[in-house]
C-alpha positions in Angstrom: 48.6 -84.4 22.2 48.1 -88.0 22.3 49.0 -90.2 25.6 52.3 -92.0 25.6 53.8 -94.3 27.6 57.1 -92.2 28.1 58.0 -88.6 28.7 57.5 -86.5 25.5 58.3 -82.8 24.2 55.9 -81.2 21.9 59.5 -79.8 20.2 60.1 -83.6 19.2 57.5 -84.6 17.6 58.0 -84.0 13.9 56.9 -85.8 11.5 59.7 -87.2 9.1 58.5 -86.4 5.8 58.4 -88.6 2.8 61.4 -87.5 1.0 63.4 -88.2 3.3 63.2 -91.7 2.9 63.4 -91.6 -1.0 66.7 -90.0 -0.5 68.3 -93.2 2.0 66.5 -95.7 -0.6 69.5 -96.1 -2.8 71.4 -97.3 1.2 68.2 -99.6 2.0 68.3 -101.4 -1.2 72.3 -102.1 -1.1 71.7 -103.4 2.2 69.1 -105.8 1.3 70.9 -107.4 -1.1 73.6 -107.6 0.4 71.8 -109.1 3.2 70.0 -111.4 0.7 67.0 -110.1 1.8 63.4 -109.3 -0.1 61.5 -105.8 0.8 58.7 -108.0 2.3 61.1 -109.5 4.3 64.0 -107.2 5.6 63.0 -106.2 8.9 63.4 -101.8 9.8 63.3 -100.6 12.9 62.1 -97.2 14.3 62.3 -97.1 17.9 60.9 -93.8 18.2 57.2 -93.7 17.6 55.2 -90.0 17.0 52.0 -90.7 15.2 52.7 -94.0 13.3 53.9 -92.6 9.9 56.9 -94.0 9.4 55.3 -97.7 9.1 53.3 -96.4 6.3 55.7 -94.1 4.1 58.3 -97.0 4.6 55.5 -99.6 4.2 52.6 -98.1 1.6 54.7 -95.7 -0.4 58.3 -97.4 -0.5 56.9 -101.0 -0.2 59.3 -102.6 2.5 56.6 -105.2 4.5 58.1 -106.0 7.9 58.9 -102.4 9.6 58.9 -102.5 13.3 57.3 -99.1 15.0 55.2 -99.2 17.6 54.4 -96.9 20.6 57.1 -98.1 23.1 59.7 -96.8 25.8 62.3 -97.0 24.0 65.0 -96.8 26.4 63.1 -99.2 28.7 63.4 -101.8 25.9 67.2 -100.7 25.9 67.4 -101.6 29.8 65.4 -104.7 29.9 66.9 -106.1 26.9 63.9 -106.2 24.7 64.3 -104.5 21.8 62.7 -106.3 18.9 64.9 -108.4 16.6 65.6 -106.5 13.6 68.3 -105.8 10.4 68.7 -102.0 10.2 67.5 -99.1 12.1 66.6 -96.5 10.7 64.8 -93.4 12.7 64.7 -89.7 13.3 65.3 -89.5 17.1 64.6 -86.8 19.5 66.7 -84.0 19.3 66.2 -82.1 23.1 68.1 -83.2 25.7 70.7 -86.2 25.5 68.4 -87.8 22.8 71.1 -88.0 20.2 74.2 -88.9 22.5 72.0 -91.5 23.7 71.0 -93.0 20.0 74.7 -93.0 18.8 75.7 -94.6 22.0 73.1 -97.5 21.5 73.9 -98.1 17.7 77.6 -98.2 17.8 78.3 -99.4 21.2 75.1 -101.9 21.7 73.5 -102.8 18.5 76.6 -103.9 17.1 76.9 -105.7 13.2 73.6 -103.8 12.3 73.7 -100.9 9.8 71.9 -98.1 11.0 70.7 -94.3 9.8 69.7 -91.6 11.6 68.2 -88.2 10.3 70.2 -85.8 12.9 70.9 -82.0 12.4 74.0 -81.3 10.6 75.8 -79.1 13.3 75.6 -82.9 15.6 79.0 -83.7 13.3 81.1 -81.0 15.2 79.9 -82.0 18.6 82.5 -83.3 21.0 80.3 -86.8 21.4 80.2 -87.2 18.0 84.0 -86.8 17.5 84.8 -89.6 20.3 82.2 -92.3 18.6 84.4 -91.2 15.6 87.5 -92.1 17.4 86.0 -95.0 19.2 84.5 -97.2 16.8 86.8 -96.0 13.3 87.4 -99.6 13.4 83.9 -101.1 13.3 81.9 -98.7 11.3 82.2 -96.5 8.4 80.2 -93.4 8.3 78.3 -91.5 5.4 76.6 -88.6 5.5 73.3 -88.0 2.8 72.7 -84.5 2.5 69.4 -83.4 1.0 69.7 -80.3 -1.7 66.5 -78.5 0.2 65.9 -78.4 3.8 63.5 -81.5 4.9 59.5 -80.2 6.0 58.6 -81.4 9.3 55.1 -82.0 9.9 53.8 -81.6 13.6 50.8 -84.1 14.4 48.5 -81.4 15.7 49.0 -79.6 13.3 50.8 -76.6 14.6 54.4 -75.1 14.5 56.8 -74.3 11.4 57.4 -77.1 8.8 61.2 -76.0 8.6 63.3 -76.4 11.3 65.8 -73.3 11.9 68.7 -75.8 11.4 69.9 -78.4 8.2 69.0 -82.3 8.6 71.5 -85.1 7.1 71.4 -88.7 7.2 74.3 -90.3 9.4 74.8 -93.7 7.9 76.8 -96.2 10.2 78.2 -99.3 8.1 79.3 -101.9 10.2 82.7 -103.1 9.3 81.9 -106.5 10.7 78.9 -107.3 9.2 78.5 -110.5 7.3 77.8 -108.8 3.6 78.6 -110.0 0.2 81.3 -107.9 -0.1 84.0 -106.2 2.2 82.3 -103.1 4.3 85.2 -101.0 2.6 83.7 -102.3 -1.0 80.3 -101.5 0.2 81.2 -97.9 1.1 82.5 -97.0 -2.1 79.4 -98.7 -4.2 76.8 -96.6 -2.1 79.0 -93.3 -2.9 79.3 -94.1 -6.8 75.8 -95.0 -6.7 75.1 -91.3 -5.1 77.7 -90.1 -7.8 75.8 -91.6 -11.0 72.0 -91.0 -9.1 72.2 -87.8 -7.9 70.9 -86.1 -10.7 67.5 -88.2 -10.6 67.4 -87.8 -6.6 67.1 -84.9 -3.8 70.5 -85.9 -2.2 74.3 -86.5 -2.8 76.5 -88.3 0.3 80.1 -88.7 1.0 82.4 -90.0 3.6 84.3 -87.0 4.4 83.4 -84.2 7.3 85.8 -81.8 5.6 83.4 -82.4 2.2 80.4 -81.6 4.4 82.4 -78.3 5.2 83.2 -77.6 1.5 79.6 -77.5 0.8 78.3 -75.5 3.5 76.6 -78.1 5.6 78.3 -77.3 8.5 81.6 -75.5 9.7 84.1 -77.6 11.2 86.1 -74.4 12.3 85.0 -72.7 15.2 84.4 -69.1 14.9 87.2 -66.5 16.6 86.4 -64.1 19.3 86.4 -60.2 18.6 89.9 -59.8 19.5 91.2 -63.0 17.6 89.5 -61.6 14.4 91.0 -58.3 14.6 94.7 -59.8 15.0 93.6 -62.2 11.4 92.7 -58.7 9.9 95.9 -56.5 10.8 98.0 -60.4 9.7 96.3 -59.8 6.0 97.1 -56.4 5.5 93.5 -55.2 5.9 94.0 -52.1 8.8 96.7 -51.3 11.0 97.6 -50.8 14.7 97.9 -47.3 14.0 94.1 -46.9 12.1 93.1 -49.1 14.9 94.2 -46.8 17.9 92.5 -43.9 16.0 89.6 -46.1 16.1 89.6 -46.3 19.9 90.9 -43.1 20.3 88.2 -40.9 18.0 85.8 -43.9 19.7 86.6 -42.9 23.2 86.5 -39.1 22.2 82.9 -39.4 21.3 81.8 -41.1 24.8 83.4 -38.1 26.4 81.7 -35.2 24.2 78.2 -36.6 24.6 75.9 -34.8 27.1 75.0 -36.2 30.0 71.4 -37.4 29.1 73.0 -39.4 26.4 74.7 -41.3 28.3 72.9 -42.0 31.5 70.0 -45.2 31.2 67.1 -45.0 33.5 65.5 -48.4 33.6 61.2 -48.4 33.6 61.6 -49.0 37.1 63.9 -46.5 37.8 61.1 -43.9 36.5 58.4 -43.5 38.5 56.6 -41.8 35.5 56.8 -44.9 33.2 56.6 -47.5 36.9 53.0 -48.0 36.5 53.3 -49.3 32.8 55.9 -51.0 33.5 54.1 -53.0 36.1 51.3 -53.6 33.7 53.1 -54.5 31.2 54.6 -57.1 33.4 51.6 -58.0 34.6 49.7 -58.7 31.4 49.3 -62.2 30.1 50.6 -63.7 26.9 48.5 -65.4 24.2 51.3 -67.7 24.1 51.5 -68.6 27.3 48.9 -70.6 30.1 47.6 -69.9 33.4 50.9 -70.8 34.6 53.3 -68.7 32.4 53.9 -72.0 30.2 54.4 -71.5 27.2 51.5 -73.4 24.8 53.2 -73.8 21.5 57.2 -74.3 20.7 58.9 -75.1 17.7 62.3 -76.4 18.4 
């Protein structure tokens, strides 16, 4: 991998493909008219830099001229106050670690009046941190979420890992309710959905404003799942056992334990055997393809 002035994980670095981006165009070009802006001349940010493809997919293949991604700390530009000037930011952040608490925090709390999008896993929108931006800034921002009708391909820049992540990507779209637009931010919300309504049969995406939507369609679950016990009681409420079928249950259960002979039942670990203790200790022993010198492991993927 490449050197870099910051801290990296191979995990992060994944390339965000070119469709993507098609699927937010219909939100870049309602901001740039609203800002009264050309495509030469609105300036995109992407604080995060992996291999430099987002300045050429935004620039060469969708045409906007002035996007700002460069190899940079980003959170030292955050500390010192030097993050370049710019009209919208638009990135796929890190997702290990704090990344993504950290990247909502900035755009809402610091970088204030300017629209921004980030390409986040779905399952971000039940987090607890996501919930309290929610409830903290309701007043200055609306949100809309652009969900892609096929999982996005990452690419890796060496080359390596899987191209689809085991989780689903959206777009979080933050609409400052300040901003200085044409029209009202409330106006400007409901044009990007009709737009998404009328377009979405010539695009990859549809969006809406609504997390229970999101649910509907199976992008993420807002409820959270019931514990063993809890599921049991929801069965006997519908009518679908009984207490009595489900002491027989235990009961025949419990029977079975207690008929099976004792070699059933007993475990003997590898090296609790002293026949199988030698290959256990070489199995132990042996080294991993995977894996360095060390016992690091050489290749992740998320």
């Amino acid at each position: 991998m490449q050197a870099y002035p910051y801290k990296v994980d191979y995990n992060d670095h994944f390339e965000t493909p070119l469709a993507a981006y098609k699927d937010i165009q219909p939100i870049l070009e309602e901001f740039r008219k609203d800002l009264g802006e050309s495509k030469s001349t609105i300036k995109l940010y992407d604080p995060f830099y992996c291999n430099g493809r987002t300045s050429r997919l935004l620039g060469d293949e969708l045409g906007y001229g002035s996007v700002i991604h460069e190899k940079r700390d980003f959170y030292v530009d955050v500390e010192r106050n030097r993050v370049p000037q710019h009209q919208l930011l638009i990135t796929n952040p890190p997702y290990s670690a704090d990344h993504k608490e950290r990247v909502f925090n900035f755009v809402c709390a610091h970088n204030k009046n300017r629209p921004f999008l980030l390409l986040l896993p779905s399952y971000v929108a039940t987090k607890e941190y996501f919930t309290k931006i929610l409830r903290d800034f309701s007043s200055q921002y609306d949100f809309i979420y652009v969900v892609p009708k096929t999982a996005y391909e990452y690419d890796h820049p060496e080359g390596t890992g899987h191209t689809i992540p085991p989780f689903f990507s959206i777009w979080y779209c933050g609409i400052p309710i300040t901003a200085k637009t044409c029209d009202s931010a409330s106006n400007l919300t409901s044009r990007l959905l009709a737009n998404y309504s009328s377009i979405h049969l010539t695009i990859s995406a549809r969006a809406t404003g609504s997390l229970l939507e999101l649910d509907a369609w199976k992008v993420l679950k807002l409820d959270k799942r019931l514990n063993p016990r809890q599921r049991r009681k929801r069965r006997l409420a519908k009518g679908c056992g009984s207490k009595d079928s489900n002491n027989d249950y235990k009961r025949d259960k419990r029977n079975v334990e207690r008929n099976k002979e004792p070699n059933q039942i007993k475990c003997v670990l590898p090296h609790q055997n002293r026949e199988s203790r030698s290959s256990f200790k070489a199995m132990k022993n042996s080294k991993s393809k995977h894996r360095d010198e060390n016992g690091v492991r050489k290749r992740k993927r998320f």
